[in-house]
DRENDREN-572953 format. One line per 4 residues: number of its first residue (from 1); their letters; for each residue z, y, x of N, C-alpha, C. Coordinates in steps of 0.2 Angstrom, whole numbers. Layout:
BEGIN
NUM	A	Z:Y:X:Z:Y:X:Z:Y:X ~ ... $
% end
This chain:
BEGIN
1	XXXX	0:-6:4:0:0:0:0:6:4 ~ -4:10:4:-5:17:8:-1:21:5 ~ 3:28:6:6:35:4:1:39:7 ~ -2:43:4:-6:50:6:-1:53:1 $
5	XXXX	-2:60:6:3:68:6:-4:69:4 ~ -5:73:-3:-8:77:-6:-5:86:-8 ~ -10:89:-2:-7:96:-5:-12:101:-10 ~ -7:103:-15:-13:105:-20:-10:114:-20 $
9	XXXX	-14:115:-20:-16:123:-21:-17:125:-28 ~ -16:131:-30:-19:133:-37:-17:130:-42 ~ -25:130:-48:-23:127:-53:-24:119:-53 ~ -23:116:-49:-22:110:-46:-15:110:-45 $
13	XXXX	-13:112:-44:-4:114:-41:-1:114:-49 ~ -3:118:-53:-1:122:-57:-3:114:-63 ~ -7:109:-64:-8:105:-67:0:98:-65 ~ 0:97:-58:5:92:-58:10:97:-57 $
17	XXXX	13:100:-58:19:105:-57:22:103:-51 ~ 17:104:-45:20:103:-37:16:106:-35 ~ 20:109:-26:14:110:-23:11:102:-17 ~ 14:98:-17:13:94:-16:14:85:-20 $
21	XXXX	10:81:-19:11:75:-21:13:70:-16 ~ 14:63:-16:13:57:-11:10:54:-18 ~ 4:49:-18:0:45:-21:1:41:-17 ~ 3:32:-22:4:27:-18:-4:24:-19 $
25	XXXX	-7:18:-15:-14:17:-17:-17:13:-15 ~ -15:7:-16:-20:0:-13:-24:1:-6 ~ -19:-3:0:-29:-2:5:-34:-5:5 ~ -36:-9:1:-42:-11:-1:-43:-14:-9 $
29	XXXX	-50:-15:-10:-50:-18:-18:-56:-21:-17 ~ -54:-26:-18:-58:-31:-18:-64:-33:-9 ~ -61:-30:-7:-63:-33:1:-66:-25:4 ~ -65:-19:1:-68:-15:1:-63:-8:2 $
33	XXXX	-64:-5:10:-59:1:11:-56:7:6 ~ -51:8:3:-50:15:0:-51:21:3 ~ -57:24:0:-59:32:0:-56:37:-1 ~ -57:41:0:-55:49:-2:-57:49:-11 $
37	XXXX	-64:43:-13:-65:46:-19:-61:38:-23 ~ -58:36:-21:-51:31:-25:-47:34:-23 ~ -43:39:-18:-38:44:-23:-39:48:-28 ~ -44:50:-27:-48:58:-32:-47:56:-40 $
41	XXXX	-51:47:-40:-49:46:-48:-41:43:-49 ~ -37:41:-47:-31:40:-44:-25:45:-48 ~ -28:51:-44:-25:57:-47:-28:60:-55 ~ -32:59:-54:-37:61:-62:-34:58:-67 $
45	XXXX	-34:50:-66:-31:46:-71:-23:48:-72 ~ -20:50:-67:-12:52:-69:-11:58:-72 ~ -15:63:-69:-15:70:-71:-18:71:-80 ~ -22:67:-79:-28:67:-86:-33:70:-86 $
49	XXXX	-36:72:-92:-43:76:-91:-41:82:-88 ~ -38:87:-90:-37:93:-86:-38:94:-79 ~ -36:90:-76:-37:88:-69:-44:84:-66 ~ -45:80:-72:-54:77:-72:-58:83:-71 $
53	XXXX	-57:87:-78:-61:93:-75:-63:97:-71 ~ -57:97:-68:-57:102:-61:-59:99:-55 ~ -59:91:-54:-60:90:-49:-69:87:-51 ~ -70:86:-59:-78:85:-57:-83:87:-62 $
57	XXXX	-89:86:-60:-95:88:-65:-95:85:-72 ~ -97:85:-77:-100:81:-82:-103:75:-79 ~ -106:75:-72:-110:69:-72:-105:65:-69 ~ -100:65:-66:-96:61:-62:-95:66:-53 $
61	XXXX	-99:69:-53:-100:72:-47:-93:76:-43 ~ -92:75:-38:-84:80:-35:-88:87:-36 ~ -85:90:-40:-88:95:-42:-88:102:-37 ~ -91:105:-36:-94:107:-29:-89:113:-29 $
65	XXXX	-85:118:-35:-80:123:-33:-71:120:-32 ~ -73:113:-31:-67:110:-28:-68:108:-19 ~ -64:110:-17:-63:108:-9:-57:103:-8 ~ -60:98:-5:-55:91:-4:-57:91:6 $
69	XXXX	-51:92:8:-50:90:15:-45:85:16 ~ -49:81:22:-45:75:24:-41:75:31 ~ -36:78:33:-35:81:40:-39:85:43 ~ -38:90:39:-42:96:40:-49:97:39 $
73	XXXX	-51:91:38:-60:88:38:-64:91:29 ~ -67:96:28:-71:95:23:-73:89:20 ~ -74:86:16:-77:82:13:-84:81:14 ~ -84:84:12:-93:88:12:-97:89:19 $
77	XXXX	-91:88:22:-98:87:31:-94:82:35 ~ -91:77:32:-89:73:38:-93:66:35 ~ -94:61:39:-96:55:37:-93:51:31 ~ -96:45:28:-94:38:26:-87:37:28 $
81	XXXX	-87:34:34:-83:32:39:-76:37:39 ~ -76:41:40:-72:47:38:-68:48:34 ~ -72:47:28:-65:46:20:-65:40:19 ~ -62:35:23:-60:30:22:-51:29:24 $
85	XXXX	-46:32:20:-39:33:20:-37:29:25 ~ -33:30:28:-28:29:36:-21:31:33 ~ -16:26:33:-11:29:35:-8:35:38 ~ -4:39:36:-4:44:39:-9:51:36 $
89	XXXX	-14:50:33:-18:53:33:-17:61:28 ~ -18:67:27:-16:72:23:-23:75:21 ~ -22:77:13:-28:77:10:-24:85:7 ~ -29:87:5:-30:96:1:-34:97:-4 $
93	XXXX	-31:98:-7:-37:99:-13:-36:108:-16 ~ -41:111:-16:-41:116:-18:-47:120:-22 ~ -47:126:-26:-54:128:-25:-56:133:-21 ~ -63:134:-21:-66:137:-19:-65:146:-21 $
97	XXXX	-64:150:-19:-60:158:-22:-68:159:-26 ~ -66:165:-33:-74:169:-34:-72:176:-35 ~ -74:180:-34:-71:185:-37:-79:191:-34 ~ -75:197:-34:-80:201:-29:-77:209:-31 $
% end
């Protein structure tokens, strides 16, 4: 069983009424390593839809005004290999600011 530190910013913070989580979470399923996106629905499913919708599109997709980092790592520019959870490992979720 893996604990990942989840630190949540924002309206993500403000849904689980923390600013931090520990998710507990199988290291493997079925022969196959836990990703970044087997926490993502992890926390969706505890949280519920409000938290579904912030972290995705209508299609399923991580929805692109969410920023998820995995040890400091974007999501979005680091490898396969990469969001594959490690003990140890600290994740961030946040959005992206819009204003002007």
């Amino acid at each position: 069983m893996l604990e990942i530190k989840v630190r949540l910013i924002g309206l993500y913070r403000k849904i689980a009424n923390s600013p931090e989580i520990v998710v507990e979470i199988e290291e493997e399923t079925l022969g196959k390593p836990t990703t970044i996106y087997d926490l993502l629905k992890k926390i969706s499913s505890y949280y519920g839809e409000e938290m579904e919708s912030l972290l995705y599109t209508e299609t399923g997709e991580v929805d692109d005004w969410s920023r998820i980092m995995i040890n400091g790592k974007d999501i979005r520019f680091i490898e396969e290999s990469e969001k594959i959870l490690k003990p140890g490992d600290f994740v961030h979720i946040f959005s992206m600011a819009a204003g002007g």
